[in-house]
N, C-alpha and C positions, 0 to 999 in steps of 0.2 A: 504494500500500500504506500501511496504517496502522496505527500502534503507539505509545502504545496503540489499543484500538479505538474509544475514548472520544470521539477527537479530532474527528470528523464526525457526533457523534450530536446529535437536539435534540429535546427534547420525550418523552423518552423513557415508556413506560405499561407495554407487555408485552413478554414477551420469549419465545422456546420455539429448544431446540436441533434439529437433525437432520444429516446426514451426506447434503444434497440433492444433492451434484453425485459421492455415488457413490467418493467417493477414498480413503476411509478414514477421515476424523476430521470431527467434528461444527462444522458452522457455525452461525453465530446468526441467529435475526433477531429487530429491535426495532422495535415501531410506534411511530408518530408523528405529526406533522401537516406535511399536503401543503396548503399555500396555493393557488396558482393562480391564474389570472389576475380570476378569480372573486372572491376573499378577498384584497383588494389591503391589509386590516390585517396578514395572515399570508404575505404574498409572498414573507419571508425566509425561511419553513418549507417545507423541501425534502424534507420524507417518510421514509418506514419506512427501513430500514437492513438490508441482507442481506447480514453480515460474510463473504465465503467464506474459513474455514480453511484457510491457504497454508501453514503448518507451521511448526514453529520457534515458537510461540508468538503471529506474526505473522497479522494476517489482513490484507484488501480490500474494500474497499465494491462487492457486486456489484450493486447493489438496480438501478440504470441495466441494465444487460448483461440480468440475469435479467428484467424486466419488472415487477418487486413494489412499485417506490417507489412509486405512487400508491392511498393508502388511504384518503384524508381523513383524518379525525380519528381514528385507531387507537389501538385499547387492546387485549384480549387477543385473541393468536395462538395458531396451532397445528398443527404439522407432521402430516397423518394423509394413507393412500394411503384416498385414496375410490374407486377404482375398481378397485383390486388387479393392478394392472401393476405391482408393484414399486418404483415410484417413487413415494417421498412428494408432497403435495400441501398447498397452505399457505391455510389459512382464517382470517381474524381481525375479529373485529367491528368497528362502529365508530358514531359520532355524538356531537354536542354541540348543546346546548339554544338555541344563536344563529349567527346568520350562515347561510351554505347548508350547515350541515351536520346539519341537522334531520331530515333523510330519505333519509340516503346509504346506499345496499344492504350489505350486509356483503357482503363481499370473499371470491371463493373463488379462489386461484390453481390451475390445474393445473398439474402437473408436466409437461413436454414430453420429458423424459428428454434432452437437450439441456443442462442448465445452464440452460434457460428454463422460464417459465412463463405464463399465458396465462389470464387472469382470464376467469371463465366463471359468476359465481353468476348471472346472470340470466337464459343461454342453462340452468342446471339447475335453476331454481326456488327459488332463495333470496333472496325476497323480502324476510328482515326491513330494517324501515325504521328499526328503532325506538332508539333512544338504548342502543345495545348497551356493555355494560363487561367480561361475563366470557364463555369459551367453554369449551366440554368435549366434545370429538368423543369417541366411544365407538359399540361396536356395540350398543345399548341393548336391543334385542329379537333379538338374536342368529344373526339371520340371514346371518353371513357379510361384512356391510363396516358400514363405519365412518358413523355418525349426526353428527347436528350438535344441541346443544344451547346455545339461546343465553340469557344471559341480560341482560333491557333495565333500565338505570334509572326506577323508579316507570312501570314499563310491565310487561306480563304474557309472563312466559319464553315461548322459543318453542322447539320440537321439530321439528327437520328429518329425517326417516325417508328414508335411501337406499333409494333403487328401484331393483334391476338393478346398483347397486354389486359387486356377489358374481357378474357374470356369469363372472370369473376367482375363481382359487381364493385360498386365504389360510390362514395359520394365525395361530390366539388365545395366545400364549405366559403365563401366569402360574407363581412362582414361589414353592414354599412350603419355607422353611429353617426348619432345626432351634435355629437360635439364638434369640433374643429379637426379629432383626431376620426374623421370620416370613415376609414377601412379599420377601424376597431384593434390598432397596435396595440400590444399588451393584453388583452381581453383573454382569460381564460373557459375552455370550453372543453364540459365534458357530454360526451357522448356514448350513451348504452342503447346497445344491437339487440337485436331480438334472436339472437342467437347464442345471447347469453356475453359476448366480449363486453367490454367498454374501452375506454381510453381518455386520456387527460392531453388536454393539448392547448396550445398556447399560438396566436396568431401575433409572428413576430417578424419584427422586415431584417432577414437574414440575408447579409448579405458572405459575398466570400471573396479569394482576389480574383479583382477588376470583375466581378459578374453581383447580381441581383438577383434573387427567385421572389415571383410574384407574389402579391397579399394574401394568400388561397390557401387550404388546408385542401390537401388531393388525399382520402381515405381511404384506403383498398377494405372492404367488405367481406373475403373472402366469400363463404355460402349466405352472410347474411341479407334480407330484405327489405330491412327496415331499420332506423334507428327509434324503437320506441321512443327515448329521448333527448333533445341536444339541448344541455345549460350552458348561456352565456352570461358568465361571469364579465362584465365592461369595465374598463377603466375608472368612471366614475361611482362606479358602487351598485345599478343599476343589475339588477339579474333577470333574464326572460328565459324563459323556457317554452321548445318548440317539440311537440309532440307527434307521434305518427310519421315522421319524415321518409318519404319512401327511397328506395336505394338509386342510384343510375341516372342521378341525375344533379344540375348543376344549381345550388340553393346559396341566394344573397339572405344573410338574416338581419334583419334590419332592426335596433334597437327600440324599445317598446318602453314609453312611460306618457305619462299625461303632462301637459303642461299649461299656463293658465292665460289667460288675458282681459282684458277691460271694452266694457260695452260705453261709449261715450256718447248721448246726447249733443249735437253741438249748437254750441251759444253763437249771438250774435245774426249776422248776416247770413250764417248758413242753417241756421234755425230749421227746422224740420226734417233734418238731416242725422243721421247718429251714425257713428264711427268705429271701427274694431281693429283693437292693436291686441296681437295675437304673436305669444314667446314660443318657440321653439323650443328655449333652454330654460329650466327654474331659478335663475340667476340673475343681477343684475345687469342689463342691459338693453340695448333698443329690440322693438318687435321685428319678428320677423316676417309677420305679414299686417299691413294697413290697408283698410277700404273698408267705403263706404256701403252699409244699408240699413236700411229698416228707417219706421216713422215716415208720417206725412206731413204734405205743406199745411196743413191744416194744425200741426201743431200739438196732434194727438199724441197723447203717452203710449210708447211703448217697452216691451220687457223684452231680454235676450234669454234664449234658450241656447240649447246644446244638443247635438243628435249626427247616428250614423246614417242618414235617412233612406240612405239608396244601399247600404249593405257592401259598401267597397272598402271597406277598414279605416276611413278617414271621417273623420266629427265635421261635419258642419254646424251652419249658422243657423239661425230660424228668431224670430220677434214675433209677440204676441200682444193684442190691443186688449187693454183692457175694456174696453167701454160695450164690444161686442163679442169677444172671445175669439177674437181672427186671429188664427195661426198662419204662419209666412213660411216656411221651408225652403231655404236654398242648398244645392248640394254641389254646390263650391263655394270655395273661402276669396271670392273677391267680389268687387262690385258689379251689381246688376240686380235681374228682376229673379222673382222668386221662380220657384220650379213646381210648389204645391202649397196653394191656397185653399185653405174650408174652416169654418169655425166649427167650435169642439165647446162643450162645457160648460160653466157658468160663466158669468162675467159678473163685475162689481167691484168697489173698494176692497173687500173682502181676499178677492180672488187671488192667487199668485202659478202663474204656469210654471208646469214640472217636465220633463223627459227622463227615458230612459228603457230598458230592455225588459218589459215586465213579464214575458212569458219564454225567454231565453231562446228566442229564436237571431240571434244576430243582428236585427234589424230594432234601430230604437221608437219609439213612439211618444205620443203624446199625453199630460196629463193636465189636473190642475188640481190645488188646493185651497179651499177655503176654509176660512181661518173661522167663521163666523158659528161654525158646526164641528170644526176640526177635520173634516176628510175630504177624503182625496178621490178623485174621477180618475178611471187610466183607461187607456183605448189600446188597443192590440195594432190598431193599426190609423197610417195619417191620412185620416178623409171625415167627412162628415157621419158623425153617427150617436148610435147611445153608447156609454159608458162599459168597456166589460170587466172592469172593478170595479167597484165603489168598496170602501172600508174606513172606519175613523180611527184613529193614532192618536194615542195623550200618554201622560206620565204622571208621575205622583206630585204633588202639590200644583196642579192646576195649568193650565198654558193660556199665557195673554195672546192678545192681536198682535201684538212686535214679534211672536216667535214667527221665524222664517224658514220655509221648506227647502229642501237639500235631497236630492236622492244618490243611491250610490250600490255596488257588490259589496257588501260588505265581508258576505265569509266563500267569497270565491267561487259560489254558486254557478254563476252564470246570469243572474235574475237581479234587477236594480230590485231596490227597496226602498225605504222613504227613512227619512231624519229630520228632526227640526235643533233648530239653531236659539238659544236666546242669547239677543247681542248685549243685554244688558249683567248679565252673569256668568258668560261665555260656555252654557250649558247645554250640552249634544245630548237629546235624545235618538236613537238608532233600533230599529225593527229589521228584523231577518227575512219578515216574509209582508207580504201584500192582502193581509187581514184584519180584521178588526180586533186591536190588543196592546196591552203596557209593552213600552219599551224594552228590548233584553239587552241594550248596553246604555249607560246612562254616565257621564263625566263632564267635568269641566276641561278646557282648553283652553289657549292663547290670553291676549290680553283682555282686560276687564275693565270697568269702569263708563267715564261718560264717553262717545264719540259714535259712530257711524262703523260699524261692523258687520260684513256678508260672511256667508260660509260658503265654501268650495268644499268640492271632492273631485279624488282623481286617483289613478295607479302613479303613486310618484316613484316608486321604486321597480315597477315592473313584475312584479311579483305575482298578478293576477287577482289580486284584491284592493279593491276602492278603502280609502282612507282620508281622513278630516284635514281642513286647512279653513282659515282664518284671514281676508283681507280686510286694513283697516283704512277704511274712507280716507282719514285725518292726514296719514303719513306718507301713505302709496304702500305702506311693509303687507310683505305675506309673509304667513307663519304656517307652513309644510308639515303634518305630522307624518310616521311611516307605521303606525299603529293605532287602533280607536281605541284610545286608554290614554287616561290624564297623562300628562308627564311633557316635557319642554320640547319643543319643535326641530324638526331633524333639520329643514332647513327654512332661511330667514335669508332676501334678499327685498329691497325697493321695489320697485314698479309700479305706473300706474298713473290716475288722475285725480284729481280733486274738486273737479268739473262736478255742477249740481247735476244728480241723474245716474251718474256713473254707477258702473257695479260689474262683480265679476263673471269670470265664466272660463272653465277648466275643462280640457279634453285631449281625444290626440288631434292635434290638425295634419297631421304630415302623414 
C-alpha cells in the first residue's frame, strides 16, 4: 500500500478516474513508460500505474495484479464500457518519435469483471500506430456504445467506430441544471437496474492530455432493462429522483424544484395592466422571465393563480376576477391573450381562487375558497361546471376572514390538498386529503407580527413533496422552508415589490 500515491509513480502524462473493481469509490490510473528489455536506456521505467482505492484516503498499486502496467510510452487514458457488460474498460494511446516506440498499437484493456483486464486492441481492430497524445471515447454516431477517437502528433486523427458494441443495452445519462453550472459538474448520481446492479457515479469534466470527454455518463447495462431508479444528487443541494427509466436510450435529466415570483398590479399610466417577474433560481436576483397579463382597462381587480394546464410539465399563468368568478388560463409564460376562458364558482369579497392536482391525474385545475363558510369548491377539470369537491377545513381555536388559502402535496401523494395561512400569527394549518376535517399538521413559521404576509408552496428541494414558504409585503424577503414543521427557514433571499396589489406565486416555470 501506498500513501501518498505519488511514491511509485514515474513519468507521469495522463490520468482518468473510475470505480473499476466495483466497490464503491473511484481508483486512478496514470500512464507512463514501460522500458523493457527492448529499451535497455529506459529499463528503470516500470509503467502505467492502476492506484486501487483501499479507503481511508489510502490506495495500492494494482497495475501488476490487474494486467495494465504495460503501455509503452502512454499518455492519455480512459475508462469507457465498450461492450456494455457493465464493466468499465480502459483504453489509452501511446508512442514516441525514437527508440521502439515508433509504432506501438494503442492499448485497449478489457474489463474481465475480475479486478483484471486483458489487453485486446488488436484481436478488435485498433490498429493506430501512430504517435498518439490525446483520446476521447464517446458514442459519436449514437448508436448505443462507446467510439474511440484518437488523436496523433503531426499525424492525421483517427476515428475508431464500434461495431456490435451495443449488442447489450446501455443508457446515455446527461444533465441539464438550472444554475449557471448548466451540465450539472459535480452532481452525484446513483443508479439501480432492475436486474439487481447499481452504481455511484459522479458527472465530472475529465479531462486528460491535450483531449476532453464529453459531459455524459455512457452506462453499459449489460442484461439489464431498466433503471428502476436514477438519484441526482446536484451541486446545490437539490435531489430529484427519476423513476422507470427505460434502457437504450439517450436521457437529459433536467433539475426539478419550484421557484417563486411576484404578480404586480401596475400603477400609474399603465393602470389596468398587471405584470409577472418570475425567478428561475431561489436566490437573490433579477427575474428570469417578465410580461405582461391579466386585468382590465376597466380597472377591475384581479388575483394570480398557478397551474400545469395543458399537462406539459411547465406551470403556467392564469388570473381570476373577482366580481364574476372568470378564470383566465394561459399556457405560456409570456405576454398575450389567454388560451381558456369560463367562470367556475363563487364570486365575492369572501372569495379567494385556489389551483392545483386534486385527483392526481397530472393535469392541474381549478378551485376557490371562501372564507365566509370556510370551504372550498374544486373542479376536476378547467371549463364551466359544478363543483366535484366541495369540503370545509378549520382548526382548533377558530379561523378569521384574514386566514389565507394555500394549497400544496404535502406527503408526496400525488394529490394537492388545501392549507390556510394566518398572517397575523404566522400559523399553517395543512390537510392530507380533500374532505371535510381538522387539520393533521398545525405550526407556526416565518416572521410574525404587524405587516402584509402571503404564503407560498412549492418543491424547493426536489424531493417530491410541497413545502411552506413565507413572503413579506414590507421587505421583498422570502422565507423557504424544506419541511412542514416549525423551525427556521432553509433559505432566505430578497425579491420582489412593494407595489399596492402585489402578491406571490411559486411553481416550476421552466
Amino acid at each position: 500500500m501506498t500513501d501518498p500515491v505519488t511514491q511509485t509513480d514515474e513519468n507521469a502524462m495522463g490520468g482518468t478516474v473510475w470505480d473499476y473493481d466495483g466497490d464503491g469509490d473511484y481508483d486512478w490510473f496514470v500512464t507512463s513508460i514501460f522500458g523493457g528489455p527492448e529499451n535497455a536506456a529506459f529499463a528503470n521505467k516500470t509503467g502505467n500505474r492502476l492506484f486501487r482505492n483501499v479507503g481511508g484516503g489510502a490506495f495500492e498499486d494494482a497495475n501488476t495484479a490487474s494486467g495494465t502496467r504495460i503501455g509503452y510510452w502512454g499518455w492519455g487514458p480512459f475508462f469507457a464500457d465498450f461492450d456494455n457488460d457493465g464493466h468499465r474498460d480502459l483504453a489509452h494511446i501511446n508512442g514516441w518519435i525514437q527508440f521502439s516506440y515508433t509504432e506501438d498499437l494503442t492499448r485497449l484493456f478489457m474489463n474481465q469483471g475480475d479486478g483484471t483486464f486483458r489487453e485486446m486492441s488488436g484481436l478488435l481492430g485498433i490498429e493506430d500506430e501512430g504517435q498518439g497524445r490525446g483520446v476521447t471515447c464517446f458514442d459519436y454516431d449514437r448508436d448505443g456504445d462507446i467510439d474511440i477517437l484518437i488523436s496523433n502528433n503531426d499525424q492525421k486523427m483517427q476515428l475508431y467506430r464500434n461495431d456490435g458494441g451495443n449488442a447489450k443495452n446501455f443508457l446515455n445519462i446527461s444533465l441539464k441544471g438550472r444554475t449557471a453550472n448548466t451540465e450539472g459538474i459535480g452532481a452525484k448520481i446513483h443508479v439501480a437496474l432492475d436486474n439487481g446492479d447499481d452504481y455511484d457515479l459522479q458527472m465530472i469534466s475529465e479531462t486528460s492530455f491535450v483531449s476532453q470527454q464529453p459531459h455524459e455518463i455512457h452506462l453499459g447495462l449489460d442484461d439489464a432493462t431498466m433503471a428502476n431508479s436514477i438519484e441526482v444528487s446536484w451541486p446545490n443541494g437539490v435531489v430529484n429522483t427519476f423513476t422507470d427509466v427505460a434502457a437504450n436510450q439517450f436521457v437529459e435529466l433536467k433539475q426539478i424544484y419550484d421557484s417563486v415570483g411576484i404578480y404586480i398590479p401596475m400603477p400609474g399610466p399603465q393602470a389596468g395592466r398587471a405584470r409577472y417577474k418570475l425567478k428561475n433560481l431561489n436566490e437573490k436576483a433579477d427575474p428570469e422571465f417578465v410580461f405582461d397579463y391579466g386585468q382590465s382597462s376597466d380597472g377591475t381587480v384581479w388575483y394570480p393563480i398557478v397551474g400545469d394546464w395543458d399537462g406539459d410539465g411547465v406551470d403556467t399563468l392564469a388570473v381570476w376576477r373577482r366580481a364574476d368568478a372568470n378564470f383566465r388560463l394561459k399556457n405560456t409564460n409570456e405576454t398575450g391573450q389567454p388560451d381558456i376562458v369560463f367562470n367556475f364558482g363563487p364570486a365575492g369579497a369572501s372569495v379567494t381562487p385556489v389551483s392545483g392536482d386534486w385527483d392526481g391525474d397530472g393535469d392541474d385545475t381549478i378551485g376557490a375558497y371562501n372564507s365566509a363558510n370556510r370551504s372550498f369548491s374544486l373542479r376536476n377539470a378547467n371549463n364551466h361546471g359544478a363543483a366535484d369537491i366541495v369540503f370545509s377545513f378549520g382548526g382548533s381555536g377558530g379561523l378569521g376572514a384574514a386566514w389565507i388559502p394555500f394549497m400544496g402535496d404535502w406527503d408526496g401523494d400525488g394529490i394537492d390538498t388545501p392549507g390556510l395561512y394566518d398572517p397575523v400569527n404566522g400559523r399553517l394549518l395543512m390537510r392530507n386529503s380533500n374532505t371535510t376535517g381538522l387539520a393533521e399538521i398545525d405550526f407556526v413559521f416565518g416572521p410574525t407580527g404587524a405587516g402584509a404576509r402571503y404564503p407560498v408552496s412549492g418543491d424547493w428541494d426536489g424531493d417530491g413533496v410541497d413545502t411552506i414558504g413565507v413572503w413579506d409585503f414590507n421587505s421583498g424577503d422570502w422565507f423557504l422552508r424544506n419541511a412542514n414543521s416549525a423551525g427556521p427557514e432553509d433559505i432566505k433571499f430578497r425579491f420582489g415589490s412593494t407595489d399596492p396589489g402585489a402578491r406571490p406565486v411559486a411553481s416550476m416555470w421552466n
